[in-house]
C-alpha positions in Angstrom: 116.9 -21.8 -25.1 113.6 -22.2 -23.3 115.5 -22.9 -20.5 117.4 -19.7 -20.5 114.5 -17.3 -21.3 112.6 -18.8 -17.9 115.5 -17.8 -15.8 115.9 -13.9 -17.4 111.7 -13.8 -16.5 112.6 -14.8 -12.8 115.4 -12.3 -12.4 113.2 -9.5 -14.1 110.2 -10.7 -12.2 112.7 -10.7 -8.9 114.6 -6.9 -9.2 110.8 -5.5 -10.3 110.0 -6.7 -6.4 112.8 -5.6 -5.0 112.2 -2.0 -6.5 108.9 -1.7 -4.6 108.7 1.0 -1.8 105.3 -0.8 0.1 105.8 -3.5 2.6 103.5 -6.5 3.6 102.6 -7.6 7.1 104.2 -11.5 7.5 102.8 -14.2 10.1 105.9 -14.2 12.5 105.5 -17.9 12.4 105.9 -18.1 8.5 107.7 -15.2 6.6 106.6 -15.3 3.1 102.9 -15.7 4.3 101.4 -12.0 4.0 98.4 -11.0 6.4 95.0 -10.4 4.6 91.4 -10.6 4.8 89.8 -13.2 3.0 86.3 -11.1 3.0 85.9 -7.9 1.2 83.5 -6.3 3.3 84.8 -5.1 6.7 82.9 -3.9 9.6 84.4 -1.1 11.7 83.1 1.2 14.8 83.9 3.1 18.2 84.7 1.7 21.2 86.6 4.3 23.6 85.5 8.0 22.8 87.5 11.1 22.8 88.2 13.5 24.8 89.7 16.0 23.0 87.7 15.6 19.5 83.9 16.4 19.1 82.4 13.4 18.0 80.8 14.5 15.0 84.2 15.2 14.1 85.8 11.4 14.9 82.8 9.9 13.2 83.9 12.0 10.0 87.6 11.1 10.5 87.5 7.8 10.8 84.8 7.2 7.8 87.1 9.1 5.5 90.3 7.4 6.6 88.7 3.5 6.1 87.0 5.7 2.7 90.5 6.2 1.3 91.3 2.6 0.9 88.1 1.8 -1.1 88.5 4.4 -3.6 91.1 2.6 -6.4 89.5 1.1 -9.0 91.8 -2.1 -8.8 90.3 -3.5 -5.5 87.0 -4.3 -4.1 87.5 -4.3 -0.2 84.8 -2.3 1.2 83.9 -0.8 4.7 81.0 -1.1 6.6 80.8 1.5 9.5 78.4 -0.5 12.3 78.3 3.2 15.1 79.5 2.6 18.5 80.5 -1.0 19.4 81.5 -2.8 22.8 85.0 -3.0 23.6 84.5 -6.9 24.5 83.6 -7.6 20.8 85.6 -10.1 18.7 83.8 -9.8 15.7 84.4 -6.2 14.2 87.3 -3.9 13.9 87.6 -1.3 16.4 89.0 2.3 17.1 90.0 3.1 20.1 91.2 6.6 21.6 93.1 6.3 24.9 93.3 9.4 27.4 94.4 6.8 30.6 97.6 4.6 31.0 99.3 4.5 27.7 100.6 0.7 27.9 102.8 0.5 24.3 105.7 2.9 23.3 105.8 6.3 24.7 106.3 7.9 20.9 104.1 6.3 19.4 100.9 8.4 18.3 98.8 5.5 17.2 99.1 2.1 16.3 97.0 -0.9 15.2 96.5 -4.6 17.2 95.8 -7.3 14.6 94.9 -11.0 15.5 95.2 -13.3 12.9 96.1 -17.1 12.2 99.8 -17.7 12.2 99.9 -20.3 9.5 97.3 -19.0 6.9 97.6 -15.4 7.6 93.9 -14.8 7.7 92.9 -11.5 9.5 90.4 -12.0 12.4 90.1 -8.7 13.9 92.0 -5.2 14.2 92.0 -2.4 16.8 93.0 1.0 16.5 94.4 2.7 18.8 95.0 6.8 19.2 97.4 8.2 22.1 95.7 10.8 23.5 97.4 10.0 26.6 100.5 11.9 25.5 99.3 14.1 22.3 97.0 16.1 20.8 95.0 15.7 17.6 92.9 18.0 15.7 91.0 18.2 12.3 94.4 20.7 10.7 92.6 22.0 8.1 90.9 24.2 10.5 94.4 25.7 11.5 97.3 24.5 13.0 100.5 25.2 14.4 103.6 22.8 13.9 105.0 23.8 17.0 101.9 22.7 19.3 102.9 19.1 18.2 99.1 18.4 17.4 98.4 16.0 14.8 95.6 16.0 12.3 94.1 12.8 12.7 92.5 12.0 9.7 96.0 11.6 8.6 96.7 9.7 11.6 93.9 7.2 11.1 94.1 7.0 7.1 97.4 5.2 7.7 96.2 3.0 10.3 94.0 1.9 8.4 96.5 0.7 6.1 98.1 -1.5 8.9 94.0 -2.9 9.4 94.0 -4.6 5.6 97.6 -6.1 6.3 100.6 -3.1 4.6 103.5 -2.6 7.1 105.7 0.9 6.8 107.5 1.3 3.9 111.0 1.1 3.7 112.0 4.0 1.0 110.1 7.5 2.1 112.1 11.0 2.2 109.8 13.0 4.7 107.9 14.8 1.8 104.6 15.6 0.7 104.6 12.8 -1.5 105.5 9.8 0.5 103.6 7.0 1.0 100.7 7.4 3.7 102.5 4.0 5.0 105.5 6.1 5.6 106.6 5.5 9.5 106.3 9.0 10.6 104.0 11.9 10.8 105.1 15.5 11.4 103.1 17.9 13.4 100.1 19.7 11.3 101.0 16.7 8.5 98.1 16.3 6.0 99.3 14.7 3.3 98.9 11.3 4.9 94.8 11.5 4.3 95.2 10.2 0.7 96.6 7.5 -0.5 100.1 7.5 -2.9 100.3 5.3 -5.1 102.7 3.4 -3.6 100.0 2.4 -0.9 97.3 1.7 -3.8 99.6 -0.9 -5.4 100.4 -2.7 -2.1 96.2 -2.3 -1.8 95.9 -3.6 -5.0 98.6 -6.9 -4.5 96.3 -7.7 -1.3 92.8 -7.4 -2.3 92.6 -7.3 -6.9 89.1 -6.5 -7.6 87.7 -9.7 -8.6 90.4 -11.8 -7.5 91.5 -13.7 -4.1 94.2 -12.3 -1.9 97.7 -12.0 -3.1 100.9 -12.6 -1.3 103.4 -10.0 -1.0 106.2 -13.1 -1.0 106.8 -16.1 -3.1 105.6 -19.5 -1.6 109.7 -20.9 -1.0 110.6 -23.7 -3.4 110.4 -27.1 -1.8 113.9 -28.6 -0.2 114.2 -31.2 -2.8 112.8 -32.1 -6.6 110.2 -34.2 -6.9 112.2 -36.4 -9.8 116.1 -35.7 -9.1 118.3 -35.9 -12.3 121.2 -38.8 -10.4 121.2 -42.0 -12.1 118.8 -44.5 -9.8 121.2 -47.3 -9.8 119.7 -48.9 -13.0 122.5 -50.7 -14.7 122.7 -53.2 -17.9 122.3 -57.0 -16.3 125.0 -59.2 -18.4 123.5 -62.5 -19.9 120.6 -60.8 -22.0 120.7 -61.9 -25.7 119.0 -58.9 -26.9 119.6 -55.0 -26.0 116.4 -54.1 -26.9 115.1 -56.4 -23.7 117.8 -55.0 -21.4 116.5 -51.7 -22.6 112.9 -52.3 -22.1 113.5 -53.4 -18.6 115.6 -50.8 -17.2 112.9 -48.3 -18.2 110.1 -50.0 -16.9 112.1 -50.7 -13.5 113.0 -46.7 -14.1 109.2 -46.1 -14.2 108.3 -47.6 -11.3 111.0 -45.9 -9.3 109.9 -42.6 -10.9 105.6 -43.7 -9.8 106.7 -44.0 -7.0 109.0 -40.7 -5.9 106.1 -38.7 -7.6 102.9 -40.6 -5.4 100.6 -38.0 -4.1 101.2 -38.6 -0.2 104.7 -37.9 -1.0 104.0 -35.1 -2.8 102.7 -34.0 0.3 105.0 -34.7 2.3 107.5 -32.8 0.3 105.7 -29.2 0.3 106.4 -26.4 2.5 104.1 -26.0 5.3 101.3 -23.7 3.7 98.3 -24.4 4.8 94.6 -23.1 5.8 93.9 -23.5 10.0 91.1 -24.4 11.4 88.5 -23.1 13.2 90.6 -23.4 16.2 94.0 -22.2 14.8 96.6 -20.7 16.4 96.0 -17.0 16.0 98.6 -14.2 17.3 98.2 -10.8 18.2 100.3 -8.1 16.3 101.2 -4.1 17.0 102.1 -2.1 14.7 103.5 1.0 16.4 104.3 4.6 14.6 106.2 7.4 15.8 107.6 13.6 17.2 108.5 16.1 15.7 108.0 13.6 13.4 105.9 10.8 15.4 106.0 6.8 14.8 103.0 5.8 13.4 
């Protein structure tokens, strides 16, 4: 009975993750590890100024898109806005707008660079990036026409944003007002996108629990083999014993010792799927995630 109830937990536990609409960012070298950061305060600043935006303007865009992703109750990532910052800099997140050569997908309105560790999934650093090479952005609530194809980039930025903590598109949107902000595309004008659903607070939430360490959007895979397999071990009854309560004891202390042994902790180790921390000096990879009009990748 025990038995059975554990199994109908997994499968409800299983269908309740299927029916999510938020995705996770994965290390490309290991699947089921999700991309996070592992401190909850995260510096952010300029690098790259506009050319079409005043920059009162930008500095009030992007302070309420990284805003919208502190707001929930349920986490405790923050966002520290450090000004204008060096391009050269390693050690804070950056937004970028580009007016020259345009060197990622032509459709694209934005999208984010993130370097992190391939094997622990840590988040090192995150750049922004707006295409002002090939669109125009405005603040929308000032007025706007959809068929300028200008985008309003607070929207623009809230969702990149998104991509910055670790969330990927989501796969389940229907190109209305309330989709997810991680929803792949932005239509001309498009506001909606500068809050949160909550869709994208529940994928916030999964990452960074107030209180709590990072979570994993995927399950850590089961290891290849048991630890103790249920075949016999090739014990068998020895003949010439006169009792059967000596045969007995030895088979189970020879039993034992076989079992000590399969369950030893460098074995364990052995055994486990390859989750671990890197070091200092880990590899770390560099990641785009593109969007894309009418309606534009984000």
């Amino acid at each position: 009975m025990r038995r059975s109830a554990l199994y109908v937990c997994v499968l409800v536990a299983s269908l309740a993750g299927e029916a999510r609409a938020f995705e996770c960012k994965l290390s490309e070298q290991y699947d089921y590890i999700s991309l996070a950061w592992t401190k909850r305060s995260i510096p952010y600043g300029l690098t790259t100024p506009s050319v079409q935006l005043d920059p009162n303007l930008v500095v009030r865009s992007v302070n309420d898109a990284f805003d919208q992703w502190s707001r929930p109750d349920c986490t405790d990532i923050r966002f520290e806005f450090v000004g204008d910052v060096d391009k050269e800099r390693d050690d804070v997140n950056k937004v970028e707008f580009v007016s020259g050569a345009w060197d990622h997908a032509s459709d694209a309105v934005a999208l984010t660079r993130t370097t992190y560790g391939v094997e622990d999934g840590i988040i090192r650093v995150a750049t922004i990036e707006v295409n002002e090479a090939t669109y125009q952005f405005l603040d929308a609530s000032t007025g706007c026409s959809p068929d300028s194809l200008t985008y309003d980039i607070t929207a623009v930025l809230t969702h990149e944003v998104g991509h910055l903590i670790g969330l990927d598109h989501t796969k389940f949107f229907t190109r209305v007002p309330s989709d997810p902000t991680m929803a792949p595309e932005v239509a001309p004008c498009e506001m909606d996108k500068r809050t949160i659903e909550e869709d994208d607070i529940e994928g916030l939430c999964l990452l960074y629990p107030a209180g709590e360490p990072p979570g994993h959007c995927k399950r850590i895979p089961a290891q290849a083999d048991p630890y103790v397999g249920n075949t016999a071990f090739g014990c068998s009854a020895a003949r010439g014993w006169d009792s059967d309560h000596g045969s007995f004891m030895f088979l189970a202390l020879l039993c034992a010792l076989i079992l000590a042994r399969k369950l030893s902790p460098s074995d364990n180790v052995r055994r486990r799927a390859p989750l671990r921390r890197g070091s200092s000096c880990s590899t770390t990879h560099s990641r785009s995630s593109s969007h894309t009009s009418p309606s534009k990748k984000l």
